[in-house]
Gaussian input, Z-matrix of N, CA and C with variables (Angstrom, degrees):
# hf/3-21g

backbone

0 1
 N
 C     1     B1
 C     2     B2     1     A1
 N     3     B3     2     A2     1     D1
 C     4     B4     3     A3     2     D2
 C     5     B5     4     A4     3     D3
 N     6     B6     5     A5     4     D4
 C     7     B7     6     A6     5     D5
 C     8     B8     7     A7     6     D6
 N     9     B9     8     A8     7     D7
 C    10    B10     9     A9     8     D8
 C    11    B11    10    A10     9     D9
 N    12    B12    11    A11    10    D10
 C    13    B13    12    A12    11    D11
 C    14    B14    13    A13    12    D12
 N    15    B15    14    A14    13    D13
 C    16    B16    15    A15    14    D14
 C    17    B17    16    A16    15    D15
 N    18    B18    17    A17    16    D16
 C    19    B19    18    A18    17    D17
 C    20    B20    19    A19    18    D18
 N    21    B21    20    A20    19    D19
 C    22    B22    21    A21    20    D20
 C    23    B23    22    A22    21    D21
 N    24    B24    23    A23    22    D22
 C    25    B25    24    A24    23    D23
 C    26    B26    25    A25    24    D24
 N    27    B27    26    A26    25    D25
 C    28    B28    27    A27    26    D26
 C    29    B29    28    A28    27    D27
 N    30    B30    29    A29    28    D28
 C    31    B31    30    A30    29    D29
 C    32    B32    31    A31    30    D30
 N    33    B33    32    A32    31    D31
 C    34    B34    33    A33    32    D32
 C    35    B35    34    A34    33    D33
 N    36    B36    35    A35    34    D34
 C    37    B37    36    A36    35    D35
 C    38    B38    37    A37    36    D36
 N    39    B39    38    A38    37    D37
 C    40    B40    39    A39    38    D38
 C    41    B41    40    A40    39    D39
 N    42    B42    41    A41    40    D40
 C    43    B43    42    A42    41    D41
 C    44    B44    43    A43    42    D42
 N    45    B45    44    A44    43    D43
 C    46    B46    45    A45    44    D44
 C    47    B47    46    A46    45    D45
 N    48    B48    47    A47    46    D46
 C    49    B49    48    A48    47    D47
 C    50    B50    49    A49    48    D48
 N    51    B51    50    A50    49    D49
 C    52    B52    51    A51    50    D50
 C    53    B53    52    A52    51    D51
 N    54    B54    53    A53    52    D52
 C    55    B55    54    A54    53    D53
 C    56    B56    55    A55    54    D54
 N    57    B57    56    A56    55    D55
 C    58    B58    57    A57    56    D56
 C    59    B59    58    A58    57    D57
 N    60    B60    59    A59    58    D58
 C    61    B61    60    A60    59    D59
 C    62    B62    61    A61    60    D60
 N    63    B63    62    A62    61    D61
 C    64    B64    63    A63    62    D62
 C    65    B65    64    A64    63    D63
 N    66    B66    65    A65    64    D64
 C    67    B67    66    A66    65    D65
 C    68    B68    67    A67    66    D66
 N    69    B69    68    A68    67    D67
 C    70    B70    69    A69    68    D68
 C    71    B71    70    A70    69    D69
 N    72    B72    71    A71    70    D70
 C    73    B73    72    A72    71    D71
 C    74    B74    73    A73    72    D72
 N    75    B75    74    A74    73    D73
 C    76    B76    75    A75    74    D74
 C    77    B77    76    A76    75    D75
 N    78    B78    77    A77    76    D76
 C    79    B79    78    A78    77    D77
 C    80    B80    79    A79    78    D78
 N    81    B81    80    A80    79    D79
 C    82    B82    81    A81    80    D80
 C    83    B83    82    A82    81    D81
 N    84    B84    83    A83    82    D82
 C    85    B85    84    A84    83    D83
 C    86    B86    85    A85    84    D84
 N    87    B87    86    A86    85    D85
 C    88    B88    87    A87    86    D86
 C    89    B89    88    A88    87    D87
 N    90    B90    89    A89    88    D88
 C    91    B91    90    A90    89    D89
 C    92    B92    91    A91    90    D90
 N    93    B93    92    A92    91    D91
 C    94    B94    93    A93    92    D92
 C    95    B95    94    A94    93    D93
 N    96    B96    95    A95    94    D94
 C    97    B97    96    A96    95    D95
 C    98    B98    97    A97    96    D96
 N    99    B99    98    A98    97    D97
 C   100   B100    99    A99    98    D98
 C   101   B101   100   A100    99    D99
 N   102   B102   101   A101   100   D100
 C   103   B103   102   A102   101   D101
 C   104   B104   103   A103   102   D102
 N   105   B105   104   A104   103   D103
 C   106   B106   105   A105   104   D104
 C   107   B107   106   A106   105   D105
 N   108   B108   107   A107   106   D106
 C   109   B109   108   A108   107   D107
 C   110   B110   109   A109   108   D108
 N   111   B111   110   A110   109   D109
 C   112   B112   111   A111   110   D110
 C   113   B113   112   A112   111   D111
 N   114   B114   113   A113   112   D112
 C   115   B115   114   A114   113   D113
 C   116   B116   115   A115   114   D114

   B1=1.4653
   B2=1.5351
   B3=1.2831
   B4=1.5827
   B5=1.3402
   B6=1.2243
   B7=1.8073
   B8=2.3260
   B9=1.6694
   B10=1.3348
   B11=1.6480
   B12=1.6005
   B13=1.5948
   B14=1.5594
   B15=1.4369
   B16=1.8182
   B17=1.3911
   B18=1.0101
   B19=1.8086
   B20=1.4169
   B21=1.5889
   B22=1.7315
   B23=1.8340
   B24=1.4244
   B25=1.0762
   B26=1.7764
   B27=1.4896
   B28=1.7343
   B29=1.7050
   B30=1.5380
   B31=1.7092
   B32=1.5631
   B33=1.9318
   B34=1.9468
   B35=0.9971
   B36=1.9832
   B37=1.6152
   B38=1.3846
   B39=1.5601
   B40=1.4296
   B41=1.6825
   B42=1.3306
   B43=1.3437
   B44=1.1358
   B45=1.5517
   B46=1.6316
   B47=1.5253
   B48=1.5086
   B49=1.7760
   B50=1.5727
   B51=1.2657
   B52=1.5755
   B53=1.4034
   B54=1.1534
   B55=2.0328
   B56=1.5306
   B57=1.1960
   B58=1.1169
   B59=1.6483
   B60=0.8676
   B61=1.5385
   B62=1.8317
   B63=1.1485
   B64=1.1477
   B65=2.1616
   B66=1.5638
   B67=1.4644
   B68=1.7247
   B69=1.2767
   B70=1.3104
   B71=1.3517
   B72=1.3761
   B73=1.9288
   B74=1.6570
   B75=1.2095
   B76=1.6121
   B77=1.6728
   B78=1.8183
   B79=1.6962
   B80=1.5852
   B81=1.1289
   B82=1.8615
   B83=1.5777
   B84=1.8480
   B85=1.4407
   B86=1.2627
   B87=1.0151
   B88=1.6320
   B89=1.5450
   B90=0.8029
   B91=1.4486
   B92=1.6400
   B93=1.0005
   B94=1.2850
   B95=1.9157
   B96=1.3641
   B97=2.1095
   B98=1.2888
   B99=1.1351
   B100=1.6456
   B101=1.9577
   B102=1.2313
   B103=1.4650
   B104=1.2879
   B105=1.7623
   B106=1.2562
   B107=1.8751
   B108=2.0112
   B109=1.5892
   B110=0.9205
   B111=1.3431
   B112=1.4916
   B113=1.5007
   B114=1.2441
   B115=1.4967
   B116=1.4565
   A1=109.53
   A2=108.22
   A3=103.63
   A4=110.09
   A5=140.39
   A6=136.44
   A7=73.31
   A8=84.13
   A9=103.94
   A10=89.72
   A11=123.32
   A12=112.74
   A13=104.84
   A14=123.78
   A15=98.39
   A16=112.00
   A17=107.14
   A18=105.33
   A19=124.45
   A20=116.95
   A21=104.56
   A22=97.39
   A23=127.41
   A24=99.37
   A25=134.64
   A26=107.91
   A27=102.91
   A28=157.80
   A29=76.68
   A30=104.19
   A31=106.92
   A32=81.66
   A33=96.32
   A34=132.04
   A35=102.98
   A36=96.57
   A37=104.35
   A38=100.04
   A39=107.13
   A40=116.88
   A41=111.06
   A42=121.70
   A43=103.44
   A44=122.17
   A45=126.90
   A46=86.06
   A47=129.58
   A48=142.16
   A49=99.13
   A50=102.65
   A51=102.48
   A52=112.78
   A53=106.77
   A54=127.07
   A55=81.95
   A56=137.99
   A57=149.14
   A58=104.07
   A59=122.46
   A60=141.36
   A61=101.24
   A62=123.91
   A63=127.66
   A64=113.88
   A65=95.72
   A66=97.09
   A67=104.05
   A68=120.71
   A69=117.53
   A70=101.32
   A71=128.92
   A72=118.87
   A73=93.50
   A74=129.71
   A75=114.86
   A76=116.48
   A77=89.89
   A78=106.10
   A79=109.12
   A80=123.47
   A81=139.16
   A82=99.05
   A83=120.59
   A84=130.56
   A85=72.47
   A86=149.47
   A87=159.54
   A88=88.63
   A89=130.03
   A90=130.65
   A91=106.45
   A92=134.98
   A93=167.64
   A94=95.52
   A95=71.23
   A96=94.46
   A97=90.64
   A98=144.39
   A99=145.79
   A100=77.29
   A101=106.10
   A102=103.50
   A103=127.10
   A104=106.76
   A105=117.26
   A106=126.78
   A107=87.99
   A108=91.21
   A109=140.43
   A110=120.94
   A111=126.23
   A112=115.65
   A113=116.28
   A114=141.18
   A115=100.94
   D1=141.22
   D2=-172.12
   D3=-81.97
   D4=-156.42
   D5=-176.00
   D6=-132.60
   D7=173.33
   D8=-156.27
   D9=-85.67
   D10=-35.83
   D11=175.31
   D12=-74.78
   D13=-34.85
   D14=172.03
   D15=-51.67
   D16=-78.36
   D17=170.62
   D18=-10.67
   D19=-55.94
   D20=177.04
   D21=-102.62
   D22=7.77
   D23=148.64
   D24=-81.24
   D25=-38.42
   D26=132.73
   D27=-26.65
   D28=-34.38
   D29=170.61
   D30=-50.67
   D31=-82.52
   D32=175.30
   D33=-24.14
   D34=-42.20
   D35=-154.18
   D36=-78.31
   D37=-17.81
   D38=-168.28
   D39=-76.51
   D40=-26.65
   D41=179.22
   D42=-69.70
   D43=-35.29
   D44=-140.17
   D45=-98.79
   D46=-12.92
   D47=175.63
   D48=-73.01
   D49=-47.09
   D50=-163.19
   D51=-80.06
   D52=-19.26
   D53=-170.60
   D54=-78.16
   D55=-41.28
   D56=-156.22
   D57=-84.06
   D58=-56.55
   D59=177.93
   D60=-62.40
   D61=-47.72
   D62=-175.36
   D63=-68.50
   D64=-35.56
   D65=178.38
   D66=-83.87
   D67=-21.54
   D68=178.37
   D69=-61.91
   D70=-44.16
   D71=-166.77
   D72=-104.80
   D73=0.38
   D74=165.94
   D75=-66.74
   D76=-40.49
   D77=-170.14
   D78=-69.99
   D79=-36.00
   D80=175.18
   D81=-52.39
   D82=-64.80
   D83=-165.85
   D84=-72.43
   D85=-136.48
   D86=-132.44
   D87=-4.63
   D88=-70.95
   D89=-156.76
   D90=-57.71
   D91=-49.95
   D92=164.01
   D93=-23.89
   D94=-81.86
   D95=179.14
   D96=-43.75
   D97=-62.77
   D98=-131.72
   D99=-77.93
   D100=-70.07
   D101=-158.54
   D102=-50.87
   D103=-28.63
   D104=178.96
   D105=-66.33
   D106=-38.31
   D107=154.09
   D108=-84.97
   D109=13.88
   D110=170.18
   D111=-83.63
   D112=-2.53
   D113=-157.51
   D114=-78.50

């Protein structure tokens, strides 16, 4: 059984993965957008 701080220390990392995952494909579309209005 895990203890209640492994658990939300898992939490974080996992949020702090996905926060992570989310700026990786924000920064690509941003880039994208930029190029398309330069058009």
């Amino acid at each position: 059984m895990c203890t209640q701080a492994e658990v939300r220390a898992s939490f974080l990392a996992l949020e702090k993965a996905i926060a992570g995952l989310e700026n990786d494909v924000k920064g690509p579309a941003a880039d994208v957008k930029a190029m398309r209005s330069d058009e």
